[in-house]
C-alpha positions in Angstrom: 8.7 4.9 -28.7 10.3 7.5 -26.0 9.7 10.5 -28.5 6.2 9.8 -28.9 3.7 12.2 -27.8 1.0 10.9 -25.4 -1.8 10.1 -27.4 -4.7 12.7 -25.9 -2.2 15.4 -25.4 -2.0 15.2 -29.7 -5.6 15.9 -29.9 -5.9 18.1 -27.0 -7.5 15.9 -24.5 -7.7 14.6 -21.2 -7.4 10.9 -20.4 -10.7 9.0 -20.2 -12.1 11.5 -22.7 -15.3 10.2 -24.3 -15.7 8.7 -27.5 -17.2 11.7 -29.3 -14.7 14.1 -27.5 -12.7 11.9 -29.2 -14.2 12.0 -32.9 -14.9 15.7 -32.4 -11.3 16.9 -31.5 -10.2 15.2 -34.8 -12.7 16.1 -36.8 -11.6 19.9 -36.1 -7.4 19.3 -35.7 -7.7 16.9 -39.6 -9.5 19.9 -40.8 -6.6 22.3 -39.7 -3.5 20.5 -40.7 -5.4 18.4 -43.7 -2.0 18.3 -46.4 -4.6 19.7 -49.0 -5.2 22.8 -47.0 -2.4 23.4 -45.0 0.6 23.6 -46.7 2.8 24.8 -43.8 6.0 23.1 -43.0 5.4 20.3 -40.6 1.5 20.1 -41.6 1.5 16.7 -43.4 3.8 14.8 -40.2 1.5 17.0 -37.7 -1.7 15.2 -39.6 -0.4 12.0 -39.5 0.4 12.1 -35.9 -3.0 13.3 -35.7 -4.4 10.2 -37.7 -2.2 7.7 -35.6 -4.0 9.2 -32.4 -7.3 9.0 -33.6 -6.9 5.7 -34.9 -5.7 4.1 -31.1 -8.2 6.0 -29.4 -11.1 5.3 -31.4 -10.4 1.4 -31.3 -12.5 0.4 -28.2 -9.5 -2.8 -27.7 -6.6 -0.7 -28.6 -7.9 2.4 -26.5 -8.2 -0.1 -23.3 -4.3 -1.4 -24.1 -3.6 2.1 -24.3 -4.9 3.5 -21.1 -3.1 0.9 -19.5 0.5 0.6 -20.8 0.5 3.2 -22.9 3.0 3.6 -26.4 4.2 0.1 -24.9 1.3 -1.8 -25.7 1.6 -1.5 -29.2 6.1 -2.5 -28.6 4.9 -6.4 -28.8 5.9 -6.1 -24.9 4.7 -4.3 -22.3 5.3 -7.2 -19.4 3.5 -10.0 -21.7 0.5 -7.7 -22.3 1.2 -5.4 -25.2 -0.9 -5.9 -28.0 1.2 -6.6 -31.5 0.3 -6.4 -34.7 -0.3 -2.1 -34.7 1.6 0.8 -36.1 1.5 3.4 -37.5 2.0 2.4 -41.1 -1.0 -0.1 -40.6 -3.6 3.2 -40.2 -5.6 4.2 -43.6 -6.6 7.6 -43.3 -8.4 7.5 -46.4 -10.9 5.2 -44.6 -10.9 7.4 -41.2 -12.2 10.0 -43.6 -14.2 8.5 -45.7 -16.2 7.6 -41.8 -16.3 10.7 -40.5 -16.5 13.2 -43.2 -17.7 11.2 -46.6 -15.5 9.9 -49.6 -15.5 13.8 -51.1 -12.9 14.5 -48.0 -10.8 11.1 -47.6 -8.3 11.2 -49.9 -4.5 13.7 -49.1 -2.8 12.5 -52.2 -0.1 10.3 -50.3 -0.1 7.9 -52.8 2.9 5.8 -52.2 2.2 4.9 -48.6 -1.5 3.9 -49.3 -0.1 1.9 -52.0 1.8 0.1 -49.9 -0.6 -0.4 -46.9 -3.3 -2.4 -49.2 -0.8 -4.5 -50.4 1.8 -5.4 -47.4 1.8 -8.5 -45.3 -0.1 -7.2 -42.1 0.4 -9.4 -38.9 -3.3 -10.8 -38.2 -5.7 -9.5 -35.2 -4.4 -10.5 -31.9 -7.5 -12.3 -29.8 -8.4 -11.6 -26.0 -9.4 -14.7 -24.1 -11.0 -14.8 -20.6 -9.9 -17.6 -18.1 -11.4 -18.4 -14.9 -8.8 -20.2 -12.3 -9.0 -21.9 -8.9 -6.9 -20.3 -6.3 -5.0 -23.7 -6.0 -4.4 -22.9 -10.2 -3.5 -19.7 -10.1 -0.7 -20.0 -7.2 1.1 -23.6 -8.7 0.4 -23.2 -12.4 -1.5 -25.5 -14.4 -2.1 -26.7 -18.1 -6.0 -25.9 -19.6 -7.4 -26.2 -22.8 -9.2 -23.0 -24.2 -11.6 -23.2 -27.4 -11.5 -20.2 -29.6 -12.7 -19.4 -32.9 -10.4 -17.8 -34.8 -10.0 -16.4 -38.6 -7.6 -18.9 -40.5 -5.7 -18.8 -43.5 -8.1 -20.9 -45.9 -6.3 -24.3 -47.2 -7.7 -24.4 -50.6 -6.6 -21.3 -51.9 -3.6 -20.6 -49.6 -5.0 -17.9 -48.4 -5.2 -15.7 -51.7 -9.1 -15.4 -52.3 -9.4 -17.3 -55.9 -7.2 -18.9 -58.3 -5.6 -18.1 -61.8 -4.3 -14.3 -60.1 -3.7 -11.5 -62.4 -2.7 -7.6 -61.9 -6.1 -5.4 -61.3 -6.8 -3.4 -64.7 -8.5 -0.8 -63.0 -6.0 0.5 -60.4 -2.7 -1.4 -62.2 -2.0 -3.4 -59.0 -1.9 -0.1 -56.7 -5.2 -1.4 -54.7 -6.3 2.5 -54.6 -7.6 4.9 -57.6 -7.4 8.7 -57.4 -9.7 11.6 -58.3 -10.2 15.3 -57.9 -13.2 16.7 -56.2 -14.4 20.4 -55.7 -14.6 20.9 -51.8 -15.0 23.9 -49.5 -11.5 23.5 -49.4 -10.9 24.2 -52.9 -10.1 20.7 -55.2 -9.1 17.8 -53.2 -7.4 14.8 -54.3 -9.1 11.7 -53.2 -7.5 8.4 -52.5 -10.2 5.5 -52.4 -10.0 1.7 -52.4 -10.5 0.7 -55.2 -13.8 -1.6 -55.7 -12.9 -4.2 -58.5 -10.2 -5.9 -56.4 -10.8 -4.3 -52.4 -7.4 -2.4 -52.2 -5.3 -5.9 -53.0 -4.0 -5.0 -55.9 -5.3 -8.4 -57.8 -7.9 -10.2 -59.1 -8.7 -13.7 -60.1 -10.5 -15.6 -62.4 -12.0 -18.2 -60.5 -13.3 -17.0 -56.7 -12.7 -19.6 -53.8 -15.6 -21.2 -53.2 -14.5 -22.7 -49.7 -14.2 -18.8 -48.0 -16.2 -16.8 -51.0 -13.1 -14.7 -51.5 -11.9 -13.7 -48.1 -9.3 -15.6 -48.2 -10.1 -16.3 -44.8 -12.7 -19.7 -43.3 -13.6 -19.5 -39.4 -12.3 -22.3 -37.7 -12.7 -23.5 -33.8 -9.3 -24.4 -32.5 -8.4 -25.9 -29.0 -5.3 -24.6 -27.7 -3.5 -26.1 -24.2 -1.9 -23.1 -22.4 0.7 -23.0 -19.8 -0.3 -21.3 -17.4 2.8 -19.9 -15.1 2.6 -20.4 -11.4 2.0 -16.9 -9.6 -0.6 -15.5 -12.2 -3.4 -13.2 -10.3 -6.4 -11.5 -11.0 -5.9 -9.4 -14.6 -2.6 -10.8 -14.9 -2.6 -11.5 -19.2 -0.4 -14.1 -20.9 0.6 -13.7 -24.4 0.6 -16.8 -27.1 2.9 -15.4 -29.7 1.7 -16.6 -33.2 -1.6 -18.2 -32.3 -3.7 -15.7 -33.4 -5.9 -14.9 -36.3 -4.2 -15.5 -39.4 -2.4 -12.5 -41.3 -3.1 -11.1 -44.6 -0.4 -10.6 -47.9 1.3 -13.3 -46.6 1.6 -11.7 -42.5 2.4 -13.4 -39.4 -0.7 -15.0 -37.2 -1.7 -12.9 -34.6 -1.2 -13.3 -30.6 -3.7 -14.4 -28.4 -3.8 -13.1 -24.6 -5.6 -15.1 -22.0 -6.7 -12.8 -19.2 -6.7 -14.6 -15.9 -9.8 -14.5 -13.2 -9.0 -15.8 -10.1 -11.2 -17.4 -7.3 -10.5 -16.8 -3.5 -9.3 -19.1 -1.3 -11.3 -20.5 2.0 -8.4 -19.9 4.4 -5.7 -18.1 2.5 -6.1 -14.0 1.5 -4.0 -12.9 -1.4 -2.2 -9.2 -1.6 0.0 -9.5 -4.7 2.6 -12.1 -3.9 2.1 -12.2 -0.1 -0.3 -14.4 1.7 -2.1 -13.4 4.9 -3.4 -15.9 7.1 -5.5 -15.4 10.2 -4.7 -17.8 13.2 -6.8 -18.3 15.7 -5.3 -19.0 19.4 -7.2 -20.1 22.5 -6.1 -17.1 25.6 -4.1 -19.6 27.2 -2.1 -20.2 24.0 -1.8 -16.2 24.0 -1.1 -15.8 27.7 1.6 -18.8 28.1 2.9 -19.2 24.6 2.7 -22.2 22.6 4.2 -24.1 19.2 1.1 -23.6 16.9 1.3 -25.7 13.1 -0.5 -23.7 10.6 -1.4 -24.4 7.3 1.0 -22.7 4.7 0.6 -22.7 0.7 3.4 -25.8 1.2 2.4 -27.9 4.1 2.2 -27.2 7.7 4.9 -25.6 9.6 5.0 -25.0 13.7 5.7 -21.9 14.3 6.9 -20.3 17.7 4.0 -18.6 19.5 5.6 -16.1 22.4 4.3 -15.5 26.1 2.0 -12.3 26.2 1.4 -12.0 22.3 -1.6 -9.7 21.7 -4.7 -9.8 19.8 -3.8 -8.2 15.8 -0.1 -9.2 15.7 1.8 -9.8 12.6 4.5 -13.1 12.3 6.1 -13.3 9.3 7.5 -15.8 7.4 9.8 -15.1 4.5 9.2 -17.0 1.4 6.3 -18.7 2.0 4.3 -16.9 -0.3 3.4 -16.6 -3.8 5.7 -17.3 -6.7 6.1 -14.4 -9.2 5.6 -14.9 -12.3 8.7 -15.4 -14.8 10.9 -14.9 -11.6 12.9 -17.0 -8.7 11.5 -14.8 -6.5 8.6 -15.2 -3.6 6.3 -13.4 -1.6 6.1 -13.9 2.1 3.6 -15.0 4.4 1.5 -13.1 7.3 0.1 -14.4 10.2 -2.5 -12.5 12.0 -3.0 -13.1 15.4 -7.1 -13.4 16.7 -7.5 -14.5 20.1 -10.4 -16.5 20.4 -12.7 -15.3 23.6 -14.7 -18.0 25.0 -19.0 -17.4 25.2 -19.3 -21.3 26.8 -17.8 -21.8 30.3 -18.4 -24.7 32.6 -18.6 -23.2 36.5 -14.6 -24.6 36.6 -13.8 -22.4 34.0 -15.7 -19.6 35.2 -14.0 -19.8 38.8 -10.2 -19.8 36.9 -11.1 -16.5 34.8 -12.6 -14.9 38.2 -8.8 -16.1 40.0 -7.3 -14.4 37.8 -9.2 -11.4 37.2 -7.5 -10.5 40.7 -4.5 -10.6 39.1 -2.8 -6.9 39.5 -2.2 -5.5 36.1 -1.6 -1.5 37.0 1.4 -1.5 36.1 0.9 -2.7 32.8 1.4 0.5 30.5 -2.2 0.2 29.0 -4.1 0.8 32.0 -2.2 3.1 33.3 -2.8 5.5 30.7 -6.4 4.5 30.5 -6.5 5.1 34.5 -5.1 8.4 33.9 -8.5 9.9 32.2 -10.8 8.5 35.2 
């Protein structure tokens, strides 16, 4: 997909155009370069490309995959979060036309690939499932079970609609009849589905009772996903092949489980790093100390130096957050808070006023603060 065109530079727009800046930049490009009226070299693969865009953009879920991955999404890829089951071929234009300018303008007389749209296996609708996790979940992995109702391929029939299958008489198996209509374009062929058999090309003497038809019964499914350790906040996981059920024989569709993640008490997240504030008494700060911390793996005691200052930054390799599909780990952050003291006993309060007659001007600080009195 490297020679593709961005998809709003085709029909002129910017991204995050609106949905009728959408539909009205197509309406006026499918007018231009419509086959039937443009007979220019180039005009019929410069309409299809228009068709393709229109159909991505106008899809609210394929719109969204878009935006963020872009001709990737629709690659089976994209990291684990393309979206399968799209291309090109799968787009009827006859129907995008039929929606936006009436059946007397949906048909451009490219019989042979409409034919073999209705009638080709067509990988089923891939399925977007929203899962909450605990921060604990998210970091170590976990197994959960997800209910989902899902379009499956109905048992009685196998999936066909009906039993004792014949060839449709009215469009001889095509799935789509023709017709000539007067226009303000002059006479346009017009491709429609055709209504006796719904664009499959067959039709049956007996209809399936068990799914009227379709083809197709609803059916809840429970499903146990893996989740991988190292998943965060919009992170999506793709099931391959457990997805609504294809038509023509297809493949299933995917589904993607998008992952919401709940904060931690102690712990801050940033990617795969971990920041972790740790709170020290001013003695610890002033004389140094071995402090044990919490870390996502147990405690550790780590080496606190003489004279550290409020706001400094330890870190400790590895001791973050596992990424996902990889050997490879975050690090960890400690931020260093001194803790002042509001309670002093009169003890106390007699060692802080000792040692506030400690002689600090030749500390760099105050001497440049000194400098401006």
């Amino acid at each position: 997909m490297k020679n593709k065109k961005d998809y709003y530079e085709v029909l002129g727009l910017q991204k995050g155009a609106s949905d009728e800046e959408i539909k009205r930049a197509f309406r006026k490009l499918a007018k231009q370069y419509h086959p039937d009226v443009n007979k220019e070299p180039g005009a019929e693969e410069k309409f299809k490309e228009i068709g393709e865009a229109y159909a991505v953009l106008s899809d609210p879920q394929k719109k969204a995959q878009y935006d963020q991955f872009g001709h990737a999404a629709f690659e089976g890829g994209a990291g684990g979060a393309g979206f399968g089951g799209f291309s090109a071929d799968d787009i009827d234009l006859s129907s995008i036309f039929d929606d936006l300018f009436g059946s007397s303008f949906g048909g451009f007389g490219f019989g042979s690939s409409s034919r073999r749209s209705s009638n080709r296996a067509t990988k089923g609708r891939d399925t977007l499932v929203k899962m909450n996790l605990t921060f604990d979940e998210a970091v170590f992995g976990c197994k959960k079970s997800i209910k989902v109702d899902l379009n499956d391929t109905c048992d009685k029939c196998d999936g066909k609609g009906g039993f004792d299958e014949s060839t449709c008489s009215t469009c001889g198996g095509s799935g789509r009849v023709m017709s000539q209509q007067q226009s303000l374009f002059g006479v346009i062929q017009t491709q429609t589905t055709c209504k006796d058999c719904k664009g499959s090309g067959k039709t049956f003497k007996r209809t399936c009772n068990e799914c009227s038809g379709t083809g197709h019964i609803r059916k809840n499914k429970e499903i146990i996903v893996t989740v991988p350790e190292g998943v965060d906040n919009g992170y999506q996981l793709r099931i391959s092949g457990k997805g609504e059920s294809g038509t023509n024989g297809g493949p299933n569709g995917d589904i993607y489980i998008e992952f919401s993640v709940k904060d931690h008490d102690l712990f801050i997240r940033d990617e795969e790093d971990i920041y972790l504030e740790v709170p020290l008494t001013i003695t610890e700060a002033v004389l140094g100390c071995k402090k044990d911390v919490p870390t996502l793996n147990g405690v550790v005691t780590v080496d606190i130096k003489a004279g550290i200052q409020n706001g400094s930054k330890l870190k400790l390799k590895s001791k973050g957050v596992k990424i996902p599909n990889s050997l490879r780990r975050g690090d960890m952050y400690l931020i260093i808070k001194v803790i002042i003291p509001t309670k002093l006993d009169r003890k106390q309060k007699q060692i802080f006023k000792d040692l506030a007659k400690t002689d600090l001007d030749d500390d760099a600080e105050f001497k440049k603060f000194k400098k401006y009195l």
